[in-house]
C-alpha positions as semicolon CSV with decimal commas, in nm:
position;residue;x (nm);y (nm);z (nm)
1;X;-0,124;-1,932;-0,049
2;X;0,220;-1,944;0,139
3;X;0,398;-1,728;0,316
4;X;0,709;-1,552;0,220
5;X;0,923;-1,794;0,410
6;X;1,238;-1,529;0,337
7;X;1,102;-1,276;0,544
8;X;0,991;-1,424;0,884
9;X;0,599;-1,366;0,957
10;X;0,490;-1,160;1,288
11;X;0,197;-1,225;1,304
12;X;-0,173;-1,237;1,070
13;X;-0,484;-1,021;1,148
14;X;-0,844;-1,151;1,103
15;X;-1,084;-0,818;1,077
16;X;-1,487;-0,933;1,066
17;X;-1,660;-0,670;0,853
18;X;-2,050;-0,578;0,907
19;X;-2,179;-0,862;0,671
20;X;-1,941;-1,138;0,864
21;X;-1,668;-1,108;0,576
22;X;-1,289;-1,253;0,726
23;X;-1,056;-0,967;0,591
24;X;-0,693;-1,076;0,644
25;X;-0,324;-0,884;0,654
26;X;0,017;-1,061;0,765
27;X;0,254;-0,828;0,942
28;X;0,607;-0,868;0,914
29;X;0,925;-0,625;0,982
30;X;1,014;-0,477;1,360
31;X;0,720;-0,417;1,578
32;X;0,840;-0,078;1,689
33;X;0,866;0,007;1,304
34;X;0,717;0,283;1,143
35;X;0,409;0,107;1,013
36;X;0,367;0,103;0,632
37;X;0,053;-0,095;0,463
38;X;0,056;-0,240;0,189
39;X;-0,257;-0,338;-0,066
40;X;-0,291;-0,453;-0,380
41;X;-0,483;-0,415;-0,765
42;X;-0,824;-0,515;-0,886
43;X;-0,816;-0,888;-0,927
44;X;-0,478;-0,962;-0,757
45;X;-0,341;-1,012;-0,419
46;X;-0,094;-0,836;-0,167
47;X;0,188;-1,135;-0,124
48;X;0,222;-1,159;-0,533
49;X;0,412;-0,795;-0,475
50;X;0,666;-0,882;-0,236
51;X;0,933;-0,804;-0,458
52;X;0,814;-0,441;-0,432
53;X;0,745;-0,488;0,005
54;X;1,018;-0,755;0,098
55;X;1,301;-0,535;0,129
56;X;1,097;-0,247;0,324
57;X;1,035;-0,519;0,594
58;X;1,427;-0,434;0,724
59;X;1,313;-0,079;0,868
60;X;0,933;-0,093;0,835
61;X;0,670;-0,320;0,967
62;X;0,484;-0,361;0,671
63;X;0,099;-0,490;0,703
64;X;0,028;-0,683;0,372
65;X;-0,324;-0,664;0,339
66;X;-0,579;-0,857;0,122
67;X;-0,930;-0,723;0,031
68;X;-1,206;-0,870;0,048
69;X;-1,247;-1,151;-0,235
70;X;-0,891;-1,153;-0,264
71;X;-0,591;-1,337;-0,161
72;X;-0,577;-1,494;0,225
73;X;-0,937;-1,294;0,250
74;X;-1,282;-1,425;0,202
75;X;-1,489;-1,376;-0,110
76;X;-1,826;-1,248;0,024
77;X;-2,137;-1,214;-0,208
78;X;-2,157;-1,059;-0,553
79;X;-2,405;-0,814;-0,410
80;X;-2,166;-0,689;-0,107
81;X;-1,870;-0,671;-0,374
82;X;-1,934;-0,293;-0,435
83;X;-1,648;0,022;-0,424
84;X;-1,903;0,106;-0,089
85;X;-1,854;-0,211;0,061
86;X;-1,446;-0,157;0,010
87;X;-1,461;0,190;0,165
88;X;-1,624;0,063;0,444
89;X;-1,409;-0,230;0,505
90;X;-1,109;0,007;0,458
91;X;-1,224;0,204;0,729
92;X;-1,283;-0,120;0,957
93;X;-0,959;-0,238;0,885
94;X;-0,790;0,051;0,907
95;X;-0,872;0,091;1,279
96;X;-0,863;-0,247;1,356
97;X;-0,477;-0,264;1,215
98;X;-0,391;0,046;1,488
99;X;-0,595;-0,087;1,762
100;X;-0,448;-0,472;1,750
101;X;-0,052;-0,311;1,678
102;X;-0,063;-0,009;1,822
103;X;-0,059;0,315;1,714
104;X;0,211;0,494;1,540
105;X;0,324;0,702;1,221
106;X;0,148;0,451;0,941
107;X;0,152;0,512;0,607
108;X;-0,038;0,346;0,305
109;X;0,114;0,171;-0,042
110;X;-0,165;0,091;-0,220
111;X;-0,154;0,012;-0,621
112;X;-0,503;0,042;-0,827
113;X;-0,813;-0,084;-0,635
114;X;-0,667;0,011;-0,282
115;X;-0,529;0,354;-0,426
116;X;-0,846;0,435;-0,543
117;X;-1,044;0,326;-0,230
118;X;-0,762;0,527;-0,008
119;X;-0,892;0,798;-0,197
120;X;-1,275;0,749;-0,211
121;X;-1,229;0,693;0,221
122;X;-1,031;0,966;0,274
123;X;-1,322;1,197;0,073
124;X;-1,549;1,029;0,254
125;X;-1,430;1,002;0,615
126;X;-1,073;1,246;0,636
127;X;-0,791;1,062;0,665
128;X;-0,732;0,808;0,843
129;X;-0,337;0,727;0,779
130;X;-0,007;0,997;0,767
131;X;0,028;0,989;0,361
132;X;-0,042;0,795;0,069
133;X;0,202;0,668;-0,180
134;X;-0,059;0,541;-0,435
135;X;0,080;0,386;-0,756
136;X;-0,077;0,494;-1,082
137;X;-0,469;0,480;-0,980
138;X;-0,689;0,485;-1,211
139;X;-0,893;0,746;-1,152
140;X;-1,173;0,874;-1,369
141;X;-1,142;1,238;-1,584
142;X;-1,498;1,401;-1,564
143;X;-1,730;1,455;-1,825
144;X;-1,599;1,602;-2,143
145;X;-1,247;1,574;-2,028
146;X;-1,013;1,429;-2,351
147;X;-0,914;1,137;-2,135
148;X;-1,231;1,036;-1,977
149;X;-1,370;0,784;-2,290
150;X;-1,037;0,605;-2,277
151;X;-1,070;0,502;-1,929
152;X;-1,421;0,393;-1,936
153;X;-1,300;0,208;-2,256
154;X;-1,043;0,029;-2,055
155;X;-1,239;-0,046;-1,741
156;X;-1,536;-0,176;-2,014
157;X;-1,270;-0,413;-2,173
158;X;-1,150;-0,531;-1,895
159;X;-1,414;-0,612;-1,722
160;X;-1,506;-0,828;-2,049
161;X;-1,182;-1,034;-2,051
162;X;-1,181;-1,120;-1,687
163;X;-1,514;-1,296;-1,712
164;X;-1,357;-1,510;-1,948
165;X;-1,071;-1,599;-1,723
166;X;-0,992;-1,941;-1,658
167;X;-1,050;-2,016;-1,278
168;X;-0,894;-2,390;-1,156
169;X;-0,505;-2,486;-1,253
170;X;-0,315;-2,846;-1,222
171;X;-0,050;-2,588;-1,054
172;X;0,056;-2,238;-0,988
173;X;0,351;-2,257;-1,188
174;X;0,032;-2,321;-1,516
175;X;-0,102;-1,961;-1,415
176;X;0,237;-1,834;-1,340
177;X;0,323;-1,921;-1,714
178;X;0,043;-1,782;-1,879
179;X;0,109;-1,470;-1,694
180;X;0,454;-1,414;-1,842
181;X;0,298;-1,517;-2,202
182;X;0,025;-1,213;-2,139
183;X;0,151;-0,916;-2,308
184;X;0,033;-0,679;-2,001
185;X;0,279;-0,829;-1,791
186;X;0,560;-0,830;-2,068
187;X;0,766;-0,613;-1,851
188;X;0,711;-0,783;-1,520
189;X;1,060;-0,958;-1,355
190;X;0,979;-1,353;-1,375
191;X;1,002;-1,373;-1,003
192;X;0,718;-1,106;-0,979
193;X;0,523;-1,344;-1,198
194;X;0,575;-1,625;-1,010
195;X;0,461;-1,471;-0,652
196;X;0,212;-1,309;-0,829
197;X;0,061;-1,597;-0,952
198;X;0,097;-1,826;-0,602
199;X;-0,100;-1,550;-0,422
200;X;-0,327;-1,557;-0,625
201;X;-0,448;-1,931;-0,594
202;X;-0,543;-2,132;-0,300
203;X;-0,438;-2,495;-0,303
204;X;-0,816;-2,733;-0,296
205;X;-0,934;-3,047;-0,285
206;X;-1,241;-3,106;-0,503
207;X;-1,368;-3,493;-0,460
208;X;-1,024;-3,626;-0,380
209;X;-0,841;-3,402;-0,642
210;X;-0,573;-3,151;-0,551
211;X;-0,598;-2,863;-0,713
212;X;-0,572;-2,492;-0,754
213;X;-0,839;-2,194;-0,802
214;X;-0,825;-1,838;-0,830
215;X;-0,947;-1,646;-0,472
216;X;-1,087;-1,352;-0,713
217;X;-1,414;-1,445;-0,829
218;X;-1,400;-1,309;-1,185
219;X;-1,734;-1,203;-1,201
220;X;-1,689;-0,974;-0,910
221;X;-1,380;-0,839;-1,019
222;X;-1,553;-0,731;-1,335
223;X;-1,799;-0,563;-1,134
224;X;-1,523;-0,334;-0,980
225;X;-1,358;-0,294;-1,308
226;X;-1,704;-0,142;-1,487
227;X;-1,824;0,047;-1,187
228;X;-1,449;0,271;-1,113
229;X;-1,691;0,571;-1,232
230;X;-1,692;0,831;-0,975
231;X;-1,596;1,163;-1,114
232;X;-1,611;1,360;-0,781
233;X;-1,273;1,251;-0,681
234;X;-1,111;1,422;-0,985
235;X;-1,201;1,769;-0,824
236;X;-1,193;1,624;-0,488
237;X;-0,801;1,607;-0,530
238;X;-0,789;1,946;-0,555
239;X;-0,836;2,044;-0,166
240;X;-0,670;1,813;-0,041
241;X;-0,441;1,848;0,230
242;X;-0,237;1,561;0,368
243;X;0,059;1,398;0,230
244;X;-0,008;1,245;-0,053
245;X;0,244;1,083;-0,373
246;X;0,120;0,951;-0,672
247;X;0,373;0,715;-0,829
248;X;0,305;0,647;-1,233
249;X;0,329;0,422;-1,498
250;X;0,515;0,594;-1,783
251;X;0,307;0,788;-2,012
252;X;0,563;0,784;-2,294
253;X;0,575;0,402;-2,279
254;X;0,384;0,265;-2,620
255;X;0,026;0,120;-2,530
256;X;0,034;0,224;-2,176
257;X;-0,261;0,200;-1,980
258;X;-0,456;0,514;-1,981
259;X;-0,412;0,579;-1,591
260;X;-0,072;0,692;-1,712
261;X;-0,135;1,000;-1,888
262;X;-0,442;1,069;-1,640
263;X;-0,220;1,060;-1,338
264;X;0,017;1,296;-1,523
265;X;-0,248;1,525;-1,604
266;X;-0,377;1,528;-1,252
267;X;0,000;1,606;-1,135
268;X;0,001;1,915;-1,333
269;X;-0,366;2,064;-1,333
270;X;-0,366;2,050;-0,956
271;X;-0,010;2,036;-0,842
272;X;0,029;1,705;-0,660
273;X;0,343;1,554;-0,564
274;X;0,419;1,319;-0,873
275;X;0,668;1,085;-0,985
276;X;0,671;0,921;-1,291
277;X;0,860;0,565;-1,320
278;X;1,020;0,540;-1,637
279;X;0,946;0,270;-1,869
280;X;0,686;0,130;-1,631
281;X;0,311;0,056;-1,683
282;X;0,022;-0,019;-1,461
283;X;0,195;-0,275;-1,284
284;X;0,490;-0,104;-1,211
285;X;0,565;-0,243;-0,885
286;X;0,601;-0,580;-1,060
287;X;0,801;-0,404;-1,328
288;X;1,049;-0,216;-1,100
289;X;1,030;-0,312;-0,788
290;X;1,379;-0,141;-0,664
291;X;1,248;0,219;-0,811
292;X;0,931;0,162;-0,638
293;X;1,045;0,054;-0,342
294;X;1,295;0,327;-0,326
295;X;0,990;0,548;-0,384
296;X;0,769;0,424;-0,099
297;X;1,094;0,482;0,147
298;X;1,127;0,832;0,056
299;X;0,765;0,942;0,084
300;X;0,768;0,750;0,465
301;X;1,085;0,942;0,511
């Protein structure tokens, strides 16, 4: 995967986990900057949302930072590709990012997977960052709650159409295209599509043959998709007590994902700081990147 070539590259961290895993993040923006992270969705990678990042580079320096088995990072094993194993590595990298750039005010964007993990760390260890602007995790409702069967439901299905997921390309610009053609993505901006879709293939030779393959491993993607099941941090989210923003998909929008409606319902049963994005789903940051970024600068602010 390239670079964003308009927005000049500082620097790129390499963080060894426990098991020997190469995590990666490429810091850009003014070194002295308020320090803003950014992290990515199940299955995707950081650079495809730098329509959402690029323009927060001007006043921020903004860590874009891959997971493990996605992106610029290494895959690992099936068996070490667990929500654990993410916590942990969170943690790692976490303090690795302040120990190699310093340490100063530094906040988290994370959409999906990394919102979720944010959360599951900060349960488990405190926090570790100044605030959270987390875009429209999906977080599960506990037992017996109206909204819990159509999350589990959407987790199960998607973990059974990623499996499926075709893995090598002639070129990015194939997956870019079937990404625009996929009705989830129908409101996505073209150029989200296209980044998107470069960072999320790395450029091979197989036997001679140039060619392009996904860095997610589908199988372990589905893995994460079928095992977001941990009801604690529903109630969890009740005590807690740093800054925290959750930024939604639209509820009202027709077919939205069901972390929509759950983030709204967290908003109001426990009184968290919540903005909804209007006409957005679960990739809002793809879908309205100005809103979003706009977002992201007022909860640093």
């Amino acid at each position: 995967m390239q670079t964003d070539t308009a927005t000049p590259l500082r620097q790129t961290l390499e963080i060894a986990a426990a098991d020997g895993v190469l995590i990666r993040a490429r810091v850009y923006g003014p070194e002295s900057a308020t320090r803003l992270i950014v992290s990515h969705g199940n299955g995707l990678a950081a650079h495809g949302y730098a329509s959402f990042w690029r323009p927060l580079t001007a006043e921020y320096q903004v860590v874009v930072l891959d997971f493990r088995g996605h992106g610029i990072s290494d895959r690992g094993s099936l068996q070490n590709h667990s929500w654990n194993q993410l916590v942990e590595d969170f943690d790692l990298v976490m303090r690795a990012i302040r120990d190699e750039l310093g340490q100063r005010a530094t906040f988290g964007a994370f959409h999906s997977l990394s919102a979720v993990t944010s959360l599951l760390h900060a349960k488990r260890f405190g926090p570790i960052l100044d605030g959270l602007a987390l875009f429209d995790p999906p977080i599960i409702p506990p037992e017996g709650h109206p909204l819990q069967p159509a999350h589990i439901e959407e987790m199960m299905n998607l973990g059974r159409r990623v499996r499926r997921r075709r893995v090598e390309f002639d070129h990015w610009s194939e997956l870019a295209e079937q990404i625009k053609r996929n009705v989830m993505y129908a409101r996505c901006q073209p150029e989200a599509c296209d980044e998107m879709a470069r960072a999320l293939l790395r450029q091979v030779s197989i036997e001679g043959r140039e060619t392009w393959v996904l860095a997610c491993d589908p199988e372990q993607e589905a893995r994460i998709f079928e095992s977001n099941d941990d009801t604690s941090l529903w109630f969890w989210l009740s005590e807690i007590d740093f800054p925290v923003r959750f930024i939604c998909a639209d509820p009202a929008v027709p077919g939205v994902q069901p972390s929509a409606p759950i983030g709204k319902e967290l908003a109001a049963k426990f009184d968290l700081d919540y903005v909804r994005v209007p006409g957005t789903t679960h990739f809002l940051q793809l879908e309205r990147p100005d809103l979003c970024t706009d977002q992201a600068r007022a909860f640093c602010r």
